[in-house]
C-alpha atoms as a printed R data frame, in Angstrom:
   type eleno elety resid chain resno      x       y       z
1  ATOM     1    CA   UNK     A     1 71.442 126.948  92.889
2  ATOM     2    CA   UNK     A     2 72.460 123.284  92.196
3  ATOM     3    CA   UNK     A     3 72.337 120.009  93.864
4  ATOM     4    CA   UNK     A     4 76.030 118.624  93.965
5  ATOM     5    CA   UNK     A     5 76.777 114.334  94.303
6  ATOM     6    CA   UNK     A     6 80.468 113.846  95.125
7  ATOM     7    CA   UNK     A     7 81.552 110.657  95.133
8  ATOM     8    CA   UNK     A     8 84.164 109.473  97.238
9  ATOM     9    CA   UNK     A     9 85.156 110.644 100.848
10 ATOM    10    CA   UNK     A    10 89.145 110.614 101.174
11 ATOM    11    CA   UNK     A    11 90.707 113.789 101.758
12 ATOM    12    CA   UNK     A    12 90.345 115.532  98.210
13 ATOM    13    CA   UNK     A    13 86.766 114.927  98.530
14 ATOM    14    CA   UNK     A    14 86.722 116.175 101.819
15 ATOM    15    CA   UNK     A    15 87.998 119.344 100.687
16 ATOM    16    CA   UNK     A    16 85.423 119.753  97.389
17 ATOM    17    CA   UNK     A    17 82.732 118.714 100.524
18 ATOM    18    CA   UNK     A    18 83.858 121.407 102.505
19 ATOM    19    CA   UNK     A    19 84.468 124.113 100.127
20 ATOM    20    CA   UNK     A    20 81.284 123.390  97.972
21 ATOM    21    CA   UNK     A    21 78.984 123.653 102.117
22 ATOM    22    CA   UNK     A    22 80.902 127.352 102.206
23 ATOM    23    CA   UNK     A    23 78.807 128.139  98.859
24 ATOM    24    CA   UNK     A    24 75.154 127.944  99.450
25 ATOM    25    CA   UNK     A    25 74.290 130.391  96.594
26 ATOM    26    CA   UNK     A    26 76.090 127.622  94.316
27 ATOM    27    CA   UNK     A    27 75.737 124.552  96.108
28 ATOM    28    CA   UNK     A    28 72.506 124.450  98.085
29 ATOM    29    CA   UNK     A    29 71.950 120.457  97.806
30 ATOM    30    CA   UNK     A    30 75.104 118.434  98.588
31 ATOM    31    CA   UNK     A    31 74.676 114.547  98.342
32 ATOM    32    CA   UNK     A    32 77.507 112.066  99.483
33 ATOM    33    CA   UNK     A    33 78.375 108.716  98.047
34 ATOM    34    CA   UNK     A    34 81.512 106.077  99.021
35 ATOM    35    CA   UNK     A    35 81.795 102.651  99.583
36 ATOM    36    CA   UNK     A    36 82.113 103.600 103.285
37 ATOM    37    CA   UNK     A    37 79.075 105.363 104.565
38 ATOM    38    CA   UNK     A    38 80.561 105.907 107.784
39 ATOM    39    CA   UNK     A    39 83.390 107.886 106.248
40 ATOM    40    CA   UNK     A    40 80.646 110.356 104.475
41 ATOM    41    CA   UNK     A    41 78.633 110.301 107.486
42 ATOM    42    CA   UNK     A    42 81.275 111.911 109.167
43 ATOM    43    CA   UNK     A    43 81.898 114.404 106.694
44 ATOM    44    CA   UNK     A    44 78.096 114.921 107.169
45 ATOM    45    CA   UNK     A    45 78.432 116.150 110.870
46 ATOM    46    CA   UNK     A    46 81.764 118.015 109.802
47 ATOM    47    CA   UNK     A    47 80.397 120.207 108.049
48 ATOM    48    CA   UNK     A    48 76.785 120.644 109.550
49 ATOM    49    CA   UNK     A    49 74.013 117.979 108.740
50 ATOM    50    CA   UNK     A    50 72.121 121.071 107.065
51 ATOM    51    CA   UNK     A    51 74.330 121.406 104.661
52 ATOM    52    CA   UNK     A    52 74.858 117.322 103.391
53 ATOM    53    CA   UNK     A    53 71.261 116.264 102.397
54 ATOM    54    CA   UNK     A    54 71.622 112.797 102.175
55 ATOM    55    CA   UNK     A    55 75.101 109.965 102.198
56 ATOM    56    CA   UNK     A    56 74.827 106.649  99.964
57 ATOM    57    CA   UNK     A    57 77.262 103.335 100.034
58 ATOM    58    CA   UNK     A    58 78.485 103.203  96.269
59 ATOM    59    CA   UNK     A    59 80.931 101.277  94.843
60 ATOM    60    CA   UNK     A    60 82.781 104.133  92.046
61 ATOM    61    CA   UNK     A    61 83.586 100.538  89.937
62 ATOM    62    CA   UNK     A    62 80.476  99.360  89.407
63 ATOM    63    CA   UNK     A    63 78.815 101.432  86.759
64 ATOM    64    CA   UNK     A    64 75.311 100.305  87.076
65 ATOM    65    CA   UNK     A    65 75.227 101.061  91.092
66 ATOM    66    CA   UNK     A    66 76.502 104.583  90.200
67 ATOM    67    CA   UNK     A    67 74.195 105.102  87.369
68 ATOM    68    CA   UNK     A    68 71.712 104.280  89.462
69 ATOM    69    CA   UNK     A    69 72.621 106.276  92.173
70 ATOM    70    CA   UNK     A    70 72.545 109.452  89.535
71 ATOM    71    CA   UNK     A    71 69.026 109.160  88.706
72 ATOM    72    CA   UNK     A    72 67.978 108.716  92.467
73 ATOM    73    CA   UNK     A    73 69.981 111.964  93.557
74 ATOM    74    CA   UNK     A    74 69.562 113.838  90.286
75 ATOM    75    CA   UNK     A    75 72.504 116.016  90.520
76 ATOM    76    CA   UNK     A    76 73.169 119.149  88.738
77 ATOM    77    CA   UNK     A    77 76.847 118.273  88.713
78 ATOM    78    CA   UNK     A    78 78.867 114.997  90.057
79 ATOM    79    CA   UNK     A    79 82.222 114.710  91.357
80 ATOM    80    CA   UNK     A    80 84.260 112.028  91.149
């Protein structure tokens, strides 16, 4: 099992989001991050508040913010 950060919540993320909560044997940790929180909140109560452990405001551009970001969240795998 792995913990999962995706990064971004327009509709291709919304689609990894959504196919990565139908995988628990893969994907048992799944961690949001945009620059609107909102927008990954809602994807949070989408797809069942179970399944989307936690949602964080980062900006993709700023490298430090997503670095650290990473080493709160410790992700297995990130998607960007």
């Amino acid at each position: 099992m792995s913990r999962v950060l995706i990064i971004g919540a327009g509709g291709v993320a919304a689609v990894t989001v959504k196919k990565c909560a139908r995988l628990p044997e893969y994907f048992d940790e799944i961690y949001l991050a945009s620059r609107t929180v909102s927008k990954c909140e809602a994807l949070q109560q989408e797809v069942g508040i179970d399944r989307v452990k936690g949602v964080f405001a980062v900006d993709a551009d700023d490298a430090k913010a997503v670095e650290a970001l990473i080493n709160e969240v410790n992700p297995d795998l990130v998607v960007n």
